[in-house]
N, C-alpha and C positions, 0 to 999 in steps of 0.2 A: 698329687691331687690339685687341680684346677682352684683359683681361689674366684668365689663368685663376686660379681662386682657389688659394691655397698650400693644400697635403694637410698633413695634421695625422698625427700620430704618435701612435700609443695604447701606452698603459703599462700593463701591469695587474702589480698587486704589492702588499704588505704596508708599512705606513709604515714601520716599522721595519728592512727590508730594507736592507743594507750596497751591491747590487748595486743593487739599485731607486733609492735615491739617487745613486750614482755616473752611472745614467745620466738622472739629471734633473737630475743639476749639468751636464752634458755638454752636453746639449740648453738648456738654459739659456744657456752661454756662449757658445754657435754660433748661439743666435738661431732657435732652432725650434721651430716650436710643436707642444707635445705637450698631450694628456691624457692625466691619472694617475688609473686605475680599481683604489680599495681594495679587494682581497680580501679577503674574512671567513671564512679557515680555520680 
């Protein structure tokens, strides 16, 4: 059986963001792969 590839989680947010990091210490600990996309507002 084929193994399907793992889906990825997209982040979009300010580095400096309190929320924004909370959930990439998250994702982090639980081993899931995200990308973090910096907004420039």
């Amino acid at each position: 059986m084929e193994e399907k590839p793992a889906n990825r989680v997209r982040i979009y947010g300010k580095v400096d963001d309190a929320d924004g990091y909370a959930i990439r210490d998250f994702l982090r600990r639980t081993v899931i792969e995200f990308d973090w996309i910096e907004l420039d507002l």
